[in-house]
N, CA, C and O atoms as CSV, one atom per row, in Angstrom:
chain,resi,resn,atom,element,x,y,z
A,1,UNK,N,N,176.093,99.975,144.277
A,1,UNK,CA,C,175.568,98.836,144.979
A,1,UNK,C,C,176.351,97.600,144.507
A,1,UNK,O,O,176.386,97.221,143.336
A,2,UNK,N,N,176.921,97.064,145.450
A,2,UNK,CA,C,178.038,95.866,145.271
A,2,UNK,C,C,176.717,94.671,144.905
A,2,UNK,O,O,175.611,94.540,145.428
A,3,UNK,N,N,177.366,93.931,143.819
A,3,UNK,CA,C,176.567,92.582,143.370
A,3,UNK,C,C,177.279,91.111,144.353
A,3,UNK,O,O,178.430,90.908,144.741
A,4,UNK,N,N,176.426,90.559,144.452
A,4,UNK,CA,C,176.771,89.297,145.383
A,4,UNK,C,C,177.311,88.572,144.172
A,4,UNK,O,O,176.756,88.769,143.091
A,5,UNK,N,N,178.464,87.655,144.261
A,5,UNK,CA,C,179.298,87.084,143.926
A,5,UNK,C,C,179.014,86.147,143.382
A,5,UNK,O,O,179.645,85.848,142.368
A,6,UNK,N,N,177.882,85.266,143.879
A,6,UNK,CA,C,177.373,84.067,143.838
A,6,UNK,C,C,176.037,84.417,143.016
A,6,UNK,O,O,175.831,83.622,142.099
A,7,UNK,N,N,175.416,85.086,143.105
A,7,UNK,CA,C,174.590,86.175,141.892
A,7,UNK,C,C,175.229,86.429,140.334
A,7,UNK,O,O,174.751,86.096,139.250
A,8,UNK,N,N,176.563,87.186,140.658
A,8,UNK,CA,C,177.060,87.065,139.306
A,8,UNK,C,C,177.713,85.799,138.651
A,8,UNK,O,O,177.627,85.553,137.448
A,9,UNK,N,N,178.020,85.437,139.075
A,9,UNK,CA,C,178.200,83.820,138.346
A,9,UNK,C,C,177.142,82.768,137.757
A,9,UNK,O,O,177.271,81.868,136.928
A,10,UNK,N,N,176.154,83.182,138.429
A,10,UNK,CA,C,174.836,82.906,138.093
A,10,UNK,C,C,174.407,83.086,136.830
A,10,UNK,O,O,174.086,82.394,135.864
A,11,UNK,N,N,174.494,84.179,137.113
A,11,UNK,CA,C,173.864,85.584,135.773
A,11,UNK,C,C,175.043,85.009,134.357
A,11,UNK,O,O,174.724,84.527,133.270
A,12,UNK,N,N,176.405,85.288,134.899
A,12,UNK,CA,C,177.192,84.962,133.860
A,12,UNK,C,C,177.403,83.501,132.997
A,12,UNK,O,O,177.998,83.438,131.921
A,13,UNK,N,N,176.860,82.481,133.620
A,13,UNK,CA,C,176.436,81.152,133.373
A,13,UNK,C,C,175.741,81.560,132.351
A,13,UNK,O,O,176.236,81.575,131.224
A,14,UNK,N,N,174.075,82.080,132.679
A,14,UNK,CA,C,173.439,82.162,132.388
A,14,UNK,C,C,173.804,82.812,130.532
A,14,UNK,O,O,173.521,82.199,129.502
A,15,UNK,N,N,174.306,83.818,130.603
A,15,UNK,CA,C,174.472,84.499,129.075
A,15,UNK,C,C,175.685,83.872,128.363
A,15,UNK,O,O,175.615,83.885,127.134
A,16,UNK,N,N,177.001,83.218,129.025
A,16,UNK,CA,C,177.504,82.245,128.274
A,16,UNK,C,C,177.268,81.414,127.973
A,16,UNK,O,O,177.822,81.134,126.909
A,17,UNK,N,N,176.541,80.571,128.410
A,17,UNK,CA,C,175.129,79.273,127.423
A,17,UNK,C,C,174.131,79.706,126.691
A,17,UNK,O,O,173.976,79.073,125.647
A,18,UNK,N,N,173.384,80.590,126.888
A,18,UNK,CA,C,172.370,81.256,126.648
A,18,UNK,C,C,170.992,80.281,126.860
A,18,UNK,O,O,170.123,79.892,126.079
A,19,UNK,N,N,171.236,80.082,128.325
A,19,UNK,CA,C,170.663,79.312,129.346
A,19,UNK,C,C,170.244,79.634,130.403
A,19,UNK,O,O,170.808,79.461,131.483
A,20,UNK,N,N,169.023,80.227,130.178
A,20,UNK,CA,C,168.320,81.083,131.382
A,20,UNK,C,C,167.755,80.558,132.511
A,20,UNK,O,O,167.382,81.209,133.487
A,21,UNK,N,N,167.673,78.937,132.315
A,21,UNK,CA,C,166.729,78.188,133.087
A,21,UNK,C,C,167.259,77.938,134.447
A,21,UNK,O,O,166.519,77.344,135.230
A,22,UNK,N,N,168.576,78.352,134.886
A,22,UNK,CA,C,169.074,78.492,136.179
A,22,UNK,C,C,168.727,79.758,137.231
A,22,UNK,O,O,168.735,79.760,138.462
A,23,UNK,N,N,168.388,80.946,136.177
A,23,UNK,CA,C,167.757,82.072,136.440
A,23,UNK,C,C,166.871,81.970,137.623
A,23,UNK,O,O,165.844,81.339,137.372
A,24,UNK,N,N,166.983,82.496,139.091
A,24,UNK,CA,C,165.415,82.760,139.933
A,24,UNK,C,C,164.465,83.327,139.374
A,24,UNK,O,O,164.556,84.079,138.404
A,25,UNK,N,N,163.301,82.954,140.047
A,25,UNK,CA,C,162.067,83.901,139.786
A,25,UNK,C,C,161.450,83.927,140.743
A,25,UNK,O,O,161.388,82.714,140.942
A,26,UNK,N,N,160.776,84.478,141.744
A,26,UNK,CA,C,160.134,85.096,143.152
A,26,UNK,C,C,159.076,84.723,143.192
A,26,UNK,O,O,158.468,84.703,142.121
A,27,UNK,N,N,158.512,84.352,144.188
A,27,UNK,CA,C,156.990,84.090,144.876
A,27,UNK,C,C,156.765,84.410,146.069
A,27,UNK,O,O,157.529,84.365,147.033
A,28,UNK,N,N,155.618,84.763,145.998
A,28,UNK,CA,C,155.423,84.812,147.867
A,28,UNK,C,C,155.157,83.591,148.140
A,28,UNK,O,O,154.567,82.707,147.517
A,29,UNK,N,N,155.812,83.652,149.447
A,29,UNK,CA,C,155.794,82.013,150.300
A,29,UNK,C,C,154.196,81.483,150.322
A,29,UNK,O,O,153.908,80.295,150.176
A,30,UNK,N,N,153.373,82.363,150.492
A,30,UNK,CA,C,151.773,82.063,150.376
A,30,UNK,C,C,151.545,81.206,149.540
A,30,UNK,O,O,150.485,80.585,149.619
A,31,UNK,N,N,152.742,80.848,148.204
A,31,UNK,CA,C,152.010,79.991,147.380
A,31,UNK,C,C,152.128,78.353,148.066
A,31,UNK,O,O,151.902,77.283,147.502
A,32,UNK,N,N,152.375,78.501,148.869
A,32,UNK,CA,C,153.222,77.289,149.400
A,32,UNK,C,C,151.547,76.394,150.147
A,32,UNK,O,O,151.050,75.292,150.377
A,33,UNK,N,N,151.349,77.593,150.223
A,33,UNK,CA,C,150.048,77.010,151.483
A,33,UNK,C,C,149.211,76.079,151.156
A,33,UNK,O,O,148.885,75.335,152.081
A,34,UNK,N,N,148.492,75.762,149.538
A,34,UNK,CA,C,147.860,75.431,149.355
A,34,UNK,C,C,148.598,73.581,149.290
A,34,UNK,O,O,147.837,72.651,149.026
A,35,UNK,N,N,149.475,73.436,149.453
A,35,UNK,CA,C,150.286,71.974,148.999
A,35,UNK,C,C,150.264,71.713,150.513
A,35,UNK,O,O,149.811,70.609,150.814
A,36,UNK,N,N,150.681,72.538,151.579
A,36,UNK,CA,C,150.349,72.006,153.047
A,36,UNK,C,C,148.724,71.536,153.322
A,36,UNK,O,O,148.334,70.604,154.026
A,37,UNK,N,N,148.032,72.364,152.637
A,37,UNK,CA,C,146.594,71.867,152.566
A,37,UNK,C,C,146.209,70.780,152.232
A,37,UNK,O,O,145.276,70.243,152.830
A,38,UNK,N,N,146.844,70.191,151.185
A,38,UNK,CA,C,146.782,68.950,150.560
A,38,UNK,C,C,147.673,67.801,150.799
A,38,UNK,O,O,147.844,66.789,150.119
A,39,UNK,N,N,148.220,68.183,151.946
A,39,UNK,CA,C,148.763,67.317,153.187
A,39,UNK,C,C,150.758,66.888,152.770
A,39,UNK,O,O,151.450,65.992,153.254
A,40,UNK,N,N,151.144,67.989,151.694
A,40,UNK,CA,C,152.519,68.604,151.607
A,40,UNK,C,C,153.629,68.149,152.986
A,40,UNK,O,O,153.348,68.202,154.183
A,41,UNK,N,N,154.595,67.819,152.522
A,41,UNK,CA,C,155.541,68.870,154.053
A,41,UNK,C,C,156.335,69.498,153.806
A,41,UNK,O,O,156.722,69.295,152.655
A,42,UNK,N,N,157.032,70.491,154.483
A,42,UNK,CA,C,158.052,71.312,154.161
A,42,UNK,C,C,159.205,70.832,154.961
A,42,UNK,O,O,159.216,70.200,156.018
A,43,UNK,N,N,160.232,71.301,154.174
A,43,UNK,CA,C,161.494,71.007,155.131
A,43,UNK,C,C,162.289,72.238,154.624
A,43,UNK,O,O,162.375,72.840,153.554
A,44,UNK,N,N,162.753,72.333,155.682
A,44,UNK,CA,C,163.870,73.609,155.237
A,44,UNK,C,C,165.244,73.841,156.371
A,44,UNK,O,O,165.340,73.390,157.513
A,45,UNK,N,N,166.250,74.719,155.591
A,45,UNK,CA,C,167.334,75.254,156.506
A,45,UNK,C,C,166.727,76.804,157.154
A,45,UNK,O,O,165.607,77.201,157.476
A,46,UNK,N,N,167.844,77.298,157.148
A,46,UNK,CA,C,167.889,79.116,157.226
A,46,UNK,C,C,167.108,79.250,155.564
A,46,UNK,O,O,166.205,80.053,155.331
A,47,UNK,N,N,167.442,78.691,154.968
A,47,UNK,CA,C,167.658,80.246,153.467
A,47,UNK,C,C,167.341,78.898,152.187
A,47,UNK,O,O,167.274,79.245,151.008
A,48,UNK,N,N,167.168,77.401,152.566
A,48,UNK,CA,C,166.555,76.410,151.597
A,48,UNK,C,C,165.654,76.135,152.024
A,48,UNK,O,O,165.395,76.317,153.214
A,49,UNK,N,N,164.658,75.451,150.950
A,49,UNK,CA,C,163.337,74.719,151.333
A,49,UNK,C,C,163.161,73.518,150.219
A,49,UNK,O,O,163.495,73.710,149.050
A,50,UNK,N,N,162.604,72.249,150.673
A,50,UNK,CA,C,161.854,71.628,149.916
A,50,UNK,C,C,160.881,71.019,150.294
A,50,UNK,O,O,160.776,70.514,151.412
A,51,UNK,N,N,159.825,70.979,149.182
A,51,UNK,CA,C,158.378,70.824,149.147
A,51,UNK,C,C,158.539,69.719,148.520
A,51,UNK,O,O,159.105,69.427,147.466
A,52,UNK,N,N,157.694,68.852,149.676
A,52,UNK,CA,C,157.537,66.952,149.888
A,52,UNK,C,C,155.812,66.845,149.296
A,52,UNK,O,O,154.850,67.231,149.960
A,53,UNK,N,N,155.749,66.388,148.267
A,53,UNK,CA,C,153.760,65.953,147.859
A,53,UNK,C,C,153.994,64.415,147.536
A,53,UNK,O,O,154.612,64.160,146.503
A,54,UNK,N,N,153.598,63.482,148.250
A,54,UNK,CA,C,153.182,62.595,147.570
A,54,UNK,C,C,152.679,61.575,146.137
A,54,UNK,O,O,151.554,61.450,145.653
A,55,UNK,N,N,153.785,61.042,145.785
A,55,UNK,CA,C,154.057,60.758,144.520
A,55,UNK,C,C,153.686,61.654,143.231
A,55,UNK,O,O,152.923,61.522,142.274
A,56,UNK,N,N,154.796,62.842,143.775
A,56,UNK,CA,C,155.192,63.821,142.713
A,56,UNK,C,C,156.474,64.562,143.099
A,56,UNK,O,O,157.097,64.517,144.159
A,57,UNK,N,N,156.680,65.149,142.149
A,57,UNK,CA,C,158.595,65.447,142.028
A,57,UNK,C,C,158.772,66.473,143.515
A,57,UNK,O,O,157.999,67.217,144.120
A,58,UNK,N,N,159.659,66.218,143.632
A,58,UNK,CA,C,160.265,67.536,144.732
A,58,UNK,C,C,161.071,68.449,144.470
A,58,UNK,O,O,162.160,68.388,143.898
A,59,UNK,N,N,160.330,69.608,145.046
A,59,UNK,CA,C,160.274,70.796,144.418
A,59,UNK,C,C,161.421,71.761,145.629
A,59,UNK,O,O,161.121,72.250,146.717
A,60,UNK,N,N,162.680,71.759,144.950
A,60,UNK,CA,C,163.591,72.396,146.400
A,60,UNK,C,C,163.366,74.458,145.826
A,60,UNK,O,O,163.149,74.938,144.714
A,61,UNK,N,N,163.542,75.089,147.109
A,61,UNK,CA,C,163.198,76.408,146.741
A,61,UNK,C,C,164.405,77.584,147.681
A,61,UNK,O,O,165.002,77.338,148.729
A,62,UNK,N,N,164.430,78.423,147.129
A,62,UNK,CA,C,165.696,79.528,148.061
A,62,UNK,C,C,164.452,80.023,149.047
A,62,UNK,O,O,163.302,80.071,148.611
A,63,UNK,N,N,164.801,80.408,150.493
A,63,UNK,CA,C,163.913,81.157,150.990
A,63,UNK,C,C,164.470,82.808,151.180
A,63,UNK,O,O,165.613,82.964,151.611
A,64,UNK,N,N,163.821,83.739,150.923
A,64,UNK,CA,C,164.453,84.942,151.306
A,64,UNK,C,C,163.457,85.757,152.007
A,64,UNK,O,O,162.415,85.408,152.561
A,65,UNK,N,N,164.137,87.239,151.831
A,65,UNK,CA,C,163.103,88.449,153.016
A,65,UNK,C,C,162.372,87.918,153.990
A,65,UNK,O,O,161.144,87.973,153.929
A,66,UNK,N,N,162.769,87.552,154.632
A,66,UNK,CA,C,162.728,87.227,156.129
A,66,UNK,C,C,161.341,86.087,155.886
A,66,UNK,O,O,160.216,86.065,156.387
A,67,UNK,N,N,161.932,85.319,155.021
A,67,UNK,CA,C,160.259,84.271,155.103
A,67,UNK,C,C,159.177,84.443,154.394
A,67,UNK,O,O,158.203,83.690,154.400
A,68,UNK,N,N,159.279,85.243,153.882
A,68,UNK,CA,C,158.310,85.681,152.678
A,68,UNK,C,C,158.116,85.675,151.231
A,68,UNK,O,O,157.091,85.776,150.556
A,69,UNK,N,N,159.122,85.560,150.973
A,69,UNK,CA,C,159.611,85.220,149.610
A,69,UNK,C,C,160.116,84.319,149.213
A,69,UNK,O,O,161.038,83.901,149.914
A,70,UNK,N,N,159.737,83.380,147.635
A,70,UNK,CA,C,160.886,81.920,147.978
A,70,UNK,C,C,161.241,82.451,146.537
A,70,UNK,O,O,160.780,83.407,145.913
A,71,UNK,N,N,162.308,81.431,146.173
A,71,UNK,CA,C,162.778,81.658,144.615
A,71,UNK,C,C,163.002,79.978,143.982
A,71,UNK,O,O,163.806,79.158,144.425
A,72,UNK,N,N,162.176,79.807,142.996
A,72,UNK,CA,C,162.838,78.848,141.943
A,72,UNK,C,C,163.805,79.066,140.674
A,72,UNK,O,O,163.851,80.221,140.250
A,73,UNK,N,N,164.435,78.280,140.142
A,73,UNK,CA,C,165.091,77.924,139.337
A,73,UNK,C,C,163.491,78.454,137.776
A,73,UNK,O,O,162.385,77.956,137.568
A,74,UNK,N,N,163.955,79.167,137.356
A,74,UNK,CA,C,163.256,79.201,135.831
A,74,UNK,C,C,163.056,77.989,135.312
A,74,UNK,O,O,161.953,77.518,135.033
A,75,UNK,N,N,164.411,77.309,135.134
A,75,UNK,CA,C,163.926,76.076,134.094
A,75,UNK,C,C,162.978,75.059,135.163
A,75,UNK,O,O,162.326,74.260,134.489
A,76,UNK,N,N,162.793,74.931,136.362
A,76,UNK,CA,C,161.927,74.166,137.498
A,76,UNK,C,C,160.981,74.589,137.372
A,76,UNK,O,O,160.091,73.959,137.943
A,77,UNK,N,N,160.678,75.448,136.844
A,77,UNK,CA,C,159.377,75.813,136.800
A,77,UNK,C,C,158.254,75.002,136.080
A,77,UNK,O,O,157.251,74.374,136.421
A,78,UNK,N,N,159.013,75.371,134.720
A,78,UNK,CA,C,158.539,74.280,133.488
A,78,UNK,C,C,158.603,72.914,133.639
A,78,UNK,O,O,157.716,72.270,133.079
A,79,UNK,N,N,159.723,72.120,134.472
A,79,UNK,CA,C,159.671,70.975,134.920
A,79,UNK,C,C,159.302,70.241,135.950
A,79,UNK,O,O,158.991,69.050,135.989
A,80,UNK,N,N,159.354,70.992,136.736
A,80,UNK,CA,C,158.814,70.564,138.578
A,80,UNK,C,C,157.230,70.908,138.822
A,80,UNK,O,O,156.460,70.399,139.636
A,81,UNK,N,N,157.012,71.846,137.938
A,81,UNK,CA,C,155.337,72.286,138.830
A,81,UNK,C,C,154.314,72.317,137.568
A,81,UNK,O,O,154.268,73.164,136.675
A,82,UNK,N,N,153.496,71.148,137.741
A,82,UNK,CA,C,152.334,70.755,136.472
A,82,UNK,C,C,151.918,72.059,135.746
A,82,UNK,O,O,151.734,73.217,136.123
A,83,UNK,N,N,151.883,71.765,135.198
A,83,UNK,CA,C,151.126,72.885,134.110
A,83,UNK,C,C,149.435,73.575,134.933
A,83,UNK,O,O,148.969,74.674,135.231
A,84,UNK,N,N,149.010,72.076,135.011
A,84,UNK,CA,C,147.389,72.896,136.179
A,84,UNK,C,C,147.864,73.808,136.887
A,84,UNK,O,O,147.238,74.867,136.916
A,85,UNK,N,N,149.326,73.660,137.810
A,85,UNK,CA,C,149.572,74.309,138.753
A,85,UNK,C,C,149.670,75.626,138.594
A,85,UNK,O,O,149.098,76.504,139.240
A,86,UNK,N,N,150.934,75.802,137.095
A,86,UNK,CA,C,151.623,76.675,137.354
A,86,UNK,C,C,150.484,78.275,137.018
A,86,UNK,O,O,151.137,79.301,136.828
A,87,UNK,N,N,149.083,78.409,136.967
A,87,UNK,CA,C,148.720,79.830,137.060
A,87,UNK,C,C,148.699,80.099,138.929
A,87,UNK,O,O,149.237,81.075,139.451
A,88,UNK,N,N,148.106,79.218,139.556
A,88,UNK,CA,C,148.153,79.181,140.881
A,88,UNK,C,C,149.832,79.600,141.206
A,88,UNK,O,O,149.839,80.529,142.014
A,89,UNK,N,N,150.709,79.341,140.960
A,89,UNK,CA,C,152.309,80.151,140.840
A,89,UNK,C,C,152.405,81.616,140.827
A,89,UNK,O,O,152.841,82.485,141.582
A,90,UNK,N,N,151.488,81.520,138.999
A,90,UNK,CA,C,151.667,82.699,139.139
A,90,UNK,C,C,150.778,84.130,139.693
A,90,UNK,O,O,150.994,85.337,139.589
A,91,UNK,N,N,149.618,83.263,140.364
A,91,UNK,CA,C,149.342,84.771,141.248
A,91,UNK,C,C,149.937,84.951,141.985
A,91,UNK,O,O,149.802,86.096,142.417
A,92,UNK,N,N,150.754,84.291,142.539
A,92,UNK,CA,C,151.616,84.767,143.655
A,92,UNK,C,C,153.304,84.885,143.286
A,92,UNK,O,O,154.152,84.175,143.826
A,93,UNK,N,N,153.618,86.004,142.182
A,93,UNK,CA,C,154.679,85.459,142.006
A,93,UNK,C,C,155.036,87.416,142.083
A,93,UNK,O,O,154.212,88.290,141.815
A,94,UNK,N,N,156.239,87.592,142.450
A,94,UNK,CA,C,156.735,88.743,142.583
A,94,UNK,C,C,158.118,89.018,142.315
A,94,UNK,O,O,159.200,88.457,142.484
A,95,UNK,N,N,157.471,90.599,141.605
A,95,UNK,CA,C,158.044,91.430,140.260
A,95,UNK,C,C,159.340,91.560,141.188
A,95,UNK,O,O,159.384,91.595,142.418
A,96,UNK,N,N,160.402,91.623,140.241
A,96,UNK,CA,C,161.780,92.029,140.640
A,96,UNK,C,C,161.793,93.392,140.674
A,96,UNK,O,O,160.710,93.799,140.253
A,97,UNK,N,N,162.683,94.484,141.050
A,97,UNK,CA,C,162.420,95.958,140.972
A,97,UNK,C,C,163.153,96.019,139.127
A,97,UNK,O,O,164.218,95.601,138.672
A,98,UNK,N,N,161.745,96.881,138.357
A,98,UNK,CA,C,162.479,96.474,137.548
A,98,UNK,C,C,161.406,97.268,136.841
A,98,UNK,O,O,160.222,97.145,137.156
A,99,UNK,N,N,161.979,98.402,135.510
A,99,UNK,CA,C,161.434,99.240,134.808
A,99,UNK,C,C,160.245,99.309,133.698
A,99,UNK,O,O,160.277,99.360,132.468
A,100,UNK,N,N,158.954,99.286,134.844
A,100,UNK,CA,C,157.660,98.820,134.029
A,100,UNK,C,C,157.588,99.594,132.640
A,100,UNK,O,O,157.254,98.813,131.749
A,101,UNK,N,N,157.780,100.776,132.224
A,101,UNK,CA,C,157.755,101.173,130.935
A,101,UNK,C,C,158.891,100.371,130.183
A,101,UNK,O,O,158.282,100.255,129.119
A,102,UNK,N,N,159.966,99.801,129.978
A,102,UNK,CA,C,161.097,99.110,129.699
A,102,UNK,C,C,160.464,98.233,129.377
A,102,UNK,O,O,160.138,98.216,128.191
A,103,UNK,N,N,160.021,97.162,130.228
A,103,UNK,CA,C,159.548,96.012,129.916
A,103,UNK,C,C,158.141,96.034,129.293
A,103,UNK,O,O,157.697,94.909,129.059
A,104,UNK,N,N,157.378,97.023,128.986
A,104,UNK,CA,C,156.145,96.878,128.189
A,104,UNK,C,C,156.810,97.145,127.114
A,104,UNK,O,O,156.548,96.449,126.133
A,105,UNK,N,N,157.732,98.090,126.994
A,105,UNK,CA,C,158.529,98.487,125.140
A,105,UNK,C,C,159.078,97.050,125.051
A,105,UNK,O,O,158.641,96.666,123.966
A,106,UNK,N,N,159.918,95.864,125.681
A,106,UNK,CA,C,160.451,94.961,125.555
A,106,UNK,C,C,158.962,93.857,124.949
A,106,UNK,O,O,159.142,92.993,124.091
A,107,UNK,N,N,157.819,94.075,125.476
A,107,UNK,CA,C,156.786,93.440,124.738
A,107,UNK,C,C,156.105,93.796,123.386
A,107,UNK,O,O,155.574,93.194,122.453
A,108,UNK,N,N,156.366,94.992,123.721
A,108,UNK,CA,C,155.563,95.528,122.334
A,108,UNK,C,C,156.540,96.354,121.253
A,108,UNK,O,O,156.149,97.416,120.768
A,109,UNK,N,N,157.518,95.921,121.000
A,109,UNK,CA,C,158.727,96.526,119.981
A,109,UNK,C,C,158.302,97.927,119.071
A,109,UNK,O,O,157.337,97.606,118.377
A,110,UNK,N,N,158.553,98.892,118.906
A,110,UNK,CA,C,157.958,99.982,117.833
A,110,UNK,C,C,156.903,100.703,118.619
A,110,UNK,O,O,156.646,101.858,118.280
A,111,UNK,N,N,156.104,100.036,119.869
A,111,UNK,CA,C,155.126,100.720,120.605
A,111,UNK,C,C,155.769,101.916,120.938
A,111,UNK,O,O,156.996,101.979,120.864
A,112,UNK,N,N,154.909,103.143,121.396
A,112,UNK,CA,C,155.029,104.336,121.565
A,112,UNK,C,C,154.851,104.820,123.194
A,112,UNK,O,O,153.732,105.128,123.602
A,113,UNK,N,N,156.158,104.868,124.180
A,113,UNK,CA,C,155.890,104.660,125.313
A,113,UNK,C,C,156.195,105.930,126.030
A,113,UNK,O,O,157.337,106.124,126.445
A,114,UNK,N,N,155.214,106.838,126.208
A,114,UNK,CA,C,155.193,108.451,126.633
A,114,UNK,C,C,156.178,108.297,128.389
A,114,UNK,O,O,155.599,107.671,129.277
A,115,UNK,N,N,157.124,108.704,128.593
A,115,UNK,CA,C,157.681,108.583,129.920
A,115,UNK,C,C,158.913,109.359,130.583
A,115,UNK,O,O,159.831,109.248,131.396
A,116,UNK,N,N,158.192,110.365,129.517
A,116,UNK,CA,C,159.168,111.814,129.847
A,116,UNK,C,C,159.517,112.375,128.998
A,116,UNK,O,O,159.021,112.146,127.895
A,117,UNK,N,N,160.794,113.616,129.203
A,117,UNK,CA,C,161.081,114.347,128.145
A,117,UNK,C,C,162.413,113.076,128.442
A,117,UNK,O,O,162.747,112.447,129.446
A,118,UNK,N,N,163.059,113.120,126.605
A,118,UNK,CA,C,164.139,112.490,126.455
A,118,UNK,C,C,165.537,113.324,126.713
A,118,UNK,O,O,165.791,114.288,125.990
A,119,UNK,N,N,166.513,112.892,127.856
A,119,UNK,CA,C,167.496,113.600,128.155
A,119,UNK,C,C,168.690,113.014,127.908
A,119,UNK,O,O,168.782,112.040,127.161
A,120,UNK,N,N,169.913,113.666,128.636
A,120,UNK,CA,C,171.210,112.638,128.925
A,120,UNK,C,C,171.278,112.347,129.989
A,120,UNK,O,O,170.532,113.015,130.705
A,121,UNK,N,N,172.004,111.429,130.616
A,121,UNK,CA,C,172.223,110.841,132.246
A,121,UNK,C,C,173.444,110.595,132.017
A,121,UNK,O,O,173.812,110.242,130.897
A,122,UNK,N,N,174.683,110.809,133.530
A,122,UNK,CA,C,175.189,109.964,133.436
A,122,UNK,C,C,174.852,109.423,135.355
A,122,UNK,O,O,174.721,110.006,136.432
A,123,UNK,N,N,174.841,108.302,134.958
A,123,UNK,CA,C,174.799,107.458,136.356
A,123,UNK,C,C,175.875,107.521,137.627
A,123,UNK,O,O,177.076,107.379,137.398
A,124,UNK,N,N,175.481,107.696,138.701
A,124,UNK,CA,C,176.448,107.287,139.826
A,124,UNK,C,C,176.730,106.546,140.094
A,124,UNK,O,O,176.183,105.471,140.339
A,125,UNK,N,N,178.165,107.063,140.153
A,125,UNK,CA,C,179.292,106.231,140.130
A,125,UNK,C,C,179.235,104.732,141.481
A,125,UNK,O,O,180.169,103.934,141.558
């Protein structure tokens, strides 16, 4: 599976600073709704968005999967969206495809994580 170009440069930014805060992170667009409620506007292209609130920061976002998904900036997170806000974020925020036993051993170091017999692989090519 070919990596997008503009993805890896990203990524590679990212581990030559050791500066993650450029990093995406996923939401469903649903989270959006509640700031139109509170009389928000949106503006957007094809594939950008930014979220207009009334004397508070503006919050620009990637749009993807056909409208359903948006992506911020990691470090925007912490800076653009109040702290009240950000659990309301995160119910609506969605998992990258990405190896739930892996990432519970990545939380719990030395934990004991039953998930098969241990083999060799080699990967395709």
């Amino acid at each position: 599976m070919p990596t997008d170009h503009v993805w890896k440069r990203t990524v590679a930014r990212a581990v030559s600073s050791g500066d993650a805060s450029a990093l995406p992170i996923h939401f469903s667009a649903a989270v959006l709704h509640r700031y139109l409620d509170r009389g928000a506007k949106i503006l957007r292209t094809n594939t950008v968005g930014r979220l207009l609130q009334p004397g508070k920061a503006v919050i620009d976002f990637g749009i993807v999967e056909d409208d359903a998904v948006i992506h911020l900036r990691f470090g925007d997170i912490g800076s653009l969206i109040p702290e009240s806000e950000r659990d309301h974020w995160l119910d609506h925020l969605v998992a990258p495809t990405a190896s739930r036993p892996y990432l519970q051993m990545t939380l719990q170091p030395g934990a004991c994580h039953d998930d098969g017999e241990l083999r060799e692989w080699t990967p395709e090519a």
